[in-house]
C-alpha positions as CSV (number, residue, x, y, z in Angstrom):
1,X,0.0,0.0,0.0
2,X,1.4,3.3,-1.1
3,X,1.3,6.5,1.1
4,X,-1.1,7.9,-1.1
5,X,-3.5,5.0,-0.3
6,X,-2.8,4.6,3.2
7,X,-6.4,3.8,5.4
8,X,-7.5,6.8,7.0
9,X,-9.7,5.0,9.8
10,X,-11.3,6.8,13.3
11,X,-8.8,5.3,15.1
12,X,-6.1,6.4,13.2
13,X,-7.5,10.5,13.5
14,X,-7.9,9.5,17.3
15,X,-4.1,8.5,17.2
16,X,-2.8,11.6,15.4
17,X,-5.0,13.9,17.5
18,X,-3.5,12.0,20.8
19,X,0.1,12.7,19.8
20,X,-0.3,16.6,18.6
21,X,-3.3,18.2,19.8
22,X,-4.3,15.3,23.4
23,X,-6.5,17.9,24.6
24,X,-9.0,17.1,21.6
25,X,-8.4,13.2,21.4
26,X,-11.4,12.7,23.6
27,X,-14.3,14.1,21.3
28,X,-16.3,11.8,19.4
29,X,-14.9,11.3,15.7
30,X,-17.6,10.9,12.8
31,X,-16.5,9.8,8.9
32,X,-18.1,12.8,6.3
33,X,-18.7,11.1,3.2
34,X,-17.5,12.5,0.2
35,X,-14.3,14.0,-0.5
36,X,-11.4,12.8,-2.8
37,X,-8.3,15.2,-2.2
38,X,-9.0,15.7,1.3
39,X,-10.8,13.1,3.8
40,X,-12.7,15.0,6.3
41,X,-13.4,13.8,9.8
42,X,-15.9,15.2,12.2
43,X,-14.6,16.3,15.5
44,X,-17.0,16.8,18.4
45,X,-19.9,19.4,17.1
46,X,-18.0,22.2,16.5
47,X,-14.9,20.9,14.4
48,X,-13.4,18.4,11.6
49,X,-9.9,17.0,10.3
50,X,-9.1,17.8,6.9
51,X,-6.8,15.0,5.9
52,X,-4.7,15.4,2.7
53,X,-5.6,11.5,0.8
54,X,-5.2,12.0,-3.2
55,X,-4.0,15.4,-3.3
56,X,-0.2,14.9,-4.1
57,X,1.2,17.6,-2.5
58,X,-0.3,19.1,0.3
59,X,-0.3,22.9,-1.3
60,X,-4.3,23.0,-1.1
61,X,-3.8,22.8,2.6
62,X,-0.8,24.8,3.3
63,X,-3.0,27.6,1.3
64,X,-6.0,27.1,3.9
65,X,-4.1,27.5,6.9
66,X,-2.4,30.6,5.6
67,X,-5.4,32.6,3.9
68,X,-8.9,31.5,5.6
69,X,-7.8,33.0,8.7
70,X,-7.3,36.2,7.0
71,X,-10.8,35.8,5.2
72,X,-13.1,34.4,7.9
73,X,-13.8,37.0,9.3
74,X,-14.9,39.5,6.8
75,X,-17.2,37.1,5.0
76,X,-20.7,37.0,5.8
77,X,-21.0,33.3,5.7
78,X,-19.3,30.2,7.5
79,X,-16.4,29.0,6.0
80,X,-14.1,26.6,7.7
81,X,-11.0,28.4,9.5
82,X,-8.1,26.5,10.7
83,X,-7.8,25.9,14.3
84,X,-4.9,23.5,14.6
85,X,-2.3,22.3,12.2
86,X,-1.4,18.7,12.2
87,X,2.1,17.6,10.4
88,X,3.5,14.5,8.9
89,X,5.1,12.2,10.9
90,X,5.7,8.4,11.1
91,X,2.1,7.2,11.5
92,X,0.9,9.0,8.5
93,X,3.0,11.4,6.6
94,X,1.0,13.6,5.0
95,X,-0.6,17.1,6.7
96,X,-3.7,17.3,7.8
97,X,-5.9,20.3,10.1
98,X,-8.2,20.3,12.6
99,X,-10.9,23.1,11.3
100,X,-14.2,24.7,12.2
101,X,-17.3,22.8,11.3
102,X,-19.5,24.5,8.9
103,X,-22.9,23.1,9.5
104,X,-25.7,22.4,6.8
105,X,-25.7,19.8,3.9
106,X,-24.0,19.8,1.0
107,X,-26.2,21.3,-1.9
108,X,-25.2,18.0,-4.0
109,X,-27.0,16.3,-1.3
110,X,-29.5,18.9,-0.9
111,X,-31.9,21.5,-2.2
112,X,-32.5,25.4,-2.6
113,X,-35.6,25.9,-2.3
114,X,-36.0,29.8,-1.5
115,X,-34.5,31.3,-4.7
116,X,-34.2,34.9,-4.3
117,X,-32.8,34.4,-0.2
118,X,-29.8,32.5,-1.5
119,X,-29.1,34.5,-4.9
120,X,-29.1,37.6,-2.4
121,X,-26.8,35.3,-0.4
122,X,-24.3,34.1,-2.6
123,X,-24.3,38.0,-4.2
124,X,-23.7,39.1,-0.8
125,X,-20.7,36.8,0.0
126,X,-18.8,37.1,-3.4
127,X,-19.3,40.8,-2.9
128,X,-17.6,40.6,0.4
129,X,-15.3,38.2,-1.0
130,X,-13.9,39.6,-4.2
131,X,-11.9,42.8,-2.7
132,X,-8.4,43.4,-4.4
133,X,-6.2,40.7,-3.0
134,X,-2.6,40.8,-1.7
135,X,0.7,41.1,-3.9
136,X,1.6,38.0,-2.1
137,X,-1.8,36.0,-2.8
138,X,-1.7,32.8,-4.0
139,X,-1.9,32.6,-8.3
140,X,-3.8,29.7,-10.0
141,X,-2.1,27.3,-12.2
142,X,-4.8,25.4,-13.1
143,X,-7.7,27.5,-12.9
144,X,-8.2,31.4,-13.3
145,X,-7.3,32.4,-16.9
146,X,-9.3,34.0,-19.6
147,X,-11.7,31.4,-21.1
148,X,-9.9,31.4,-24.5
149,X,-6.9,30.0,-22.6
150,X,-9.4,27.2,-21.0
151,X,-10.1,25.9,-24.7
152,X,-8.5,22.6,-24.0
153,X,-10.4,22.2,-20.8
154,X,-13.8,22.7,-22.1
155,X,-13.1,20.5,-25.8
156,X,-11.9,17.3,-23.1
157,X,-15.7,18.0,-21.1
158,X,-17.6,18.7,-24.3
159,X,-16.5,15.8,-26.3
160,X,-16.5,13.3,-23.4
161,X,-20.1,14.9,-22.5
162,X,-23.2,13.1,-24.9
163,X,-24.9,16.6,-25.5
164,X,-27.0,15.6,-28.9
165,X,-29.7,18.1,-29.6
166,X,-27.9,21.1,-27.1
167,X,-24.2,20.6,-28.6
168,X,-24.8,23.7,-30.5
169,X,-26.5,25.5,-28.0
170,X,-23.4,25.0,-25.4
171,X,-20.8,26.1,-28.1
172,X,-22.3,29.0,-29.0
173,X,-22.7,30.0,-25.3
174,X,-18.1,28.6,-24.8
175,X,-17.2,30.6,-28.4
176,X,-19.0,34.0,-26.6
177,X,-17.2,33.7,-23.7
178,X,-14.2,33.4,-25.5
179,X,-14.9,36.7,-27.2
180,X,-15.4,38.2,-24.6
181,X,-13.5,41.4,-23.3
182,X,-10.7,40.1,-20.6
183,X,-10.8,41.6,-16.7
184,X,-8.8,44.2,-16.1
185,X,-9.3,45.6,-13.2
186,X,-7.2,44.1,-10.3
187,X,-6.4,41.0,-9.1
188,X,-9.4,39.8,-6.3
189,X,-10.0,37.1,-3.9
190,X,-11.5,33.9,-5.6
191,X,-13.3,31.0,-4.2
192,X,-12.4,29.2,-7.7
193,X,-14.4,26.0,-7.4
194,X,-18.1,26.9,-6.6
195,X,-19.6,24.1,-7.4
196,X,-22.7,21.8,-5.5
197,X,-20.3,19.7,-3.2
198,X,-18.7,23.0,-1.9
199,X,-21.4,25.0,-0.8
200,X,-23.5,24.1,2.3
201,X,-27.2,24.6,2.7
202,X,-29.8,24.9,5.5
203,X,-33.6,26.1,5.8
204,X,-33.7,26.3,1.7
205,X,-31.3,28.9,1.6
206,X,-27.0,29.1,1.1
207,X,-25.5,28.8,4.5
208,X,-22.1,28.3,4.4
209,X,-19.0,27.8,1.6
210,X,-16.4,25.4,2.0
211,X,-13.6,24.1,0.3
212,X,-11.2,27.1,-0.6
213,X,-8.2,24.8,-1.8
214,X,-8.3,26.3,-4.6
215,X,-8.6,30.4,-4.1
216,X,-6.3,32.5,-5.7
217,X,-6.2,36.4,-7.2
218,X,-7.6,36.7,-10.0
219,X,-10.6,37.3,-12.6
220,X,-14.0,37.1,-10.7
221,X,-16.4,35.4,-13.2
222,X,-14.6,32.1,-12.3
223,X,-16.9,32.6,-8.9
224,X,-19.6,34.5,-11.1
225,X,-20.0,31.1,-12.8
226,X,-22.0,30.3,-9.6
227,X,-25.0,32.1,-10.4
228,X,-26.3,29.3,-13.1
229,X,-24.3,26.0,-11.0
230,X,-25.7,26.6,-8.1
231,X,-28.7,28.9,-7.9
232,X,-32.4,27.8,-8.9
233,X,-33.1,28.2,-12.0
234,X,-34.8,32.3,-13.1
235,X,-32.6,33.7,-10.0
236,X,-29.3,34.5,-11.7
237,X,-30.5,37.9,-13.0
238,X,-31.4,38.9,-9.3
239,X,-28.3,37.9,-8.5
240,X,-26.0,39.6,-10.8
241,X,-28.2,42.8,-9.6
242,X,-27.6,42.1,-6.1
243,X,-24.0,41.7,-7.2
244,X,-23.9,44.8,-8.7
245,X,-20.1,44.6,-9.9
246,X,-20.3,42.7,-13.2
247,X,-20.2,44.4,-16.4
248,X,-21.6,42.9,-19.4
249,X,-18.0,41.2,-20.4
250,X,-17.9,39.5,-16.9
251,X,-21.3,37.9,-17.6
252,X,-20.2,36.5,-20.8
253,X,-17.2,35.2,-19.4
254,X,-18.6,33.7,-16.5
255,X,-21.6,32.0,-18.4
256,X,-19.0,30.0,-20.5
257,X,-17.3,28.7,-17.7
258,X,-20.2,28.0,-16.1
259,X,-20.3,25.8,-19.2
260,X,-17.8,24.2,-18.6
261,X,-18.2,23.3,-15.2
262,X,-21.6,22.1,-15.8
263,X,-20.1,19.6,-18.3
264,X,-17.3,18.4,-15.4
265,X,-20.0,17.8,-13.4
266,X,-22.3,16.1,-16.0
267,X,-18.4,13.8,-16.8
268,X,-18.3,13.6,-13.0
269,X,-21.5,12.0,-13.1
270,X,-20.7,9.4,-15.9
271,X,-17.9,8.3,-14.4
272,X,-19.4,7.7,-10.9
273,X,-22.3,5.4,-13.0
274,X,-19.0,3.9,-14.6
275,X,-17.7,3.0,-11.5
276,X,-14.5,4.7,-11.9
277,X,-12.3,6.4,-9.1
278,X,-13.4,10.4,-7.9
279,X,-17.0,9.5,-10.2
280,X,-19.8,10.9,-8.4
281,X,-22.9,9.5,-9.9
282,X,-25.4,12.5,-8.6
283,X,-23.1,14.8,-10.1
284,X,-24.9,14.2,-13.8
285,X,-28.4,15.1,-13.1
286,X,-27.1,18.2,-11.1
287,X,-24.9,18.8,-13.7
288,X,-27.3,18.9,-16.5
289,X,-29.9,21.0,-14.5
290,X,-27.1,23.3,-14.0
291,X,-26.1,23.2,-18.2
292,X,-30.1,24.1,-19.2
293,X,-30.1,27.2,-16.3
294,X,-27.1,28.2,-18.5
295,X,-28.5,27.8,-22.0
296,X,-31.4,29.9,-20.8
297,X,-29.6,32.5,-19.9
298,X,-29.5,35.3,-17.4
């Protein structure tokens, strides 16, 4: 068994909590289910381990524990802040963190079901969110471009994707994007990966965001992309006027890459009814729900 694939049981949280942070050992430890980077354990009520599984390096992490901290506490929703920092040793050498628990269920698992609340809610938070960011912020690699250098990106989705009678439909809305005018005002915070598994709801509404692995400074509409992959359908209008800071450039750009991430997610899907590793099979329905809000527009 390679350290990538090592076991990561109850007991073996219990045993790293015992020999870096004892004074936690003794709360109750709960598996979350889900999760293919990072394991998460619960921890008591009000916590939960982050362990680094697939990820191969544990960036993601170090990212976390440097920035969310600095974040938290000017956003208006829960988001996981580091508490404690766990590091490799013999008994499993990779990092892991003890964090705040963000309560609510994941809206892959879940439903919104008052429209308007959560696009004010989500319009609220990236408002709060996207402020210029620091020289020193992290920059994506893999993420965060213009959507004419995310061609290759969206061709692998839309061929492996079976879109038939909508293929030209979903071009049309990529090849706009791609013409689109790029952003150039500064650099701002970005979640960078709103999608259904990363976003927590409660009481019909948004309640919490999680998952900021991958935020960097950078162009905005990757978040804006949100307003069609996660919101109920007829709500993304309200919410780029509750936004208020998207031009018509920043639309277009961020409906084509809500494109494409309705497509991963639609490919995420297939691959979980495949049975192959990271598939998640009730990724395609959300997915494709997600892909019509798109082709409807604004």
């Amino acid at each position: 068994m390679t350290d990538t694939e090592i076991e990561i049981t109850a007991d073996l949280v219990r045993d790293l909590l015992q020999e870096q942070h004892p004074d936690l050992a003794g709360l109750a430890i709960r598996e979350v289910a889900g999760g293919w980077g990072n394991q998460m354990w619960r921890l008591g009520d009000e916590l939960a381990v982050r362990m680094q599984r697939m990820d191969p390096t544990p960036e993601l992490q170090l990212k976390e524990r440097r920035w969310l901290p600095v974040l938290a506490p000017r956003l208006p929703l829960p988001v996981p802040t580091p508490v404690r920092f766990g590091e490799p040793s013999e008994r499993f050498p990779k990092h892991w963190t003890v964090m705040t628990w963000v309560p609510g269920e994941p809206l892959d698992h879940g439903s919104i079901s008052r429209g308007a609340h959560a696009a004010d809610t989500l319009a609220g938070f990236l408002r709060a969110l996207h402020v210029e960011a620091p020289a020193e912020a992290p920059i994506a690699t893999d993420r965060g471009a213009h959507p004419r250098s995310c061609t290759d990106g969206f061709e692998n989705f839309f061929q492996a994707v079976a879109l038939d009678d909508i293929a030209a439909d979903v071009r049309a809305v990529w090849d706009d994007a791609v013409a689109a005018q790029a952003w150039e005002g500064p650099p701002v915070w970005v979640h960078g990966d709103l999608h259904p598994a990363n976003v927590v709801v409660s009481d019909g509404t948004l309640s919490g965001i999680v998952d900021f692995g991958a935020m960097f400074a950078g162009d905005p509409a990757w978040d804006l992309a949100a307003a069609w992959v996660l919101l109920p359908a007829g709500t993304a209008s309200r919410f780029f006027d509750m936004y208020a800071h998207a031009d018509e450039a920043a639309i277009r750009r961020a409906r084509g890459l809500a494109a494409m991430k309705s497509l991963f997610l639609m490919l995420m899907g297939q691959n979980g009814d495949r049975g192959l590793p990271g598939g998640k099979p009730n990724w395609g329905p959300v997915g494709r729900a997600a892909l019509d809000r798109v082709l409807k527009g604004v």
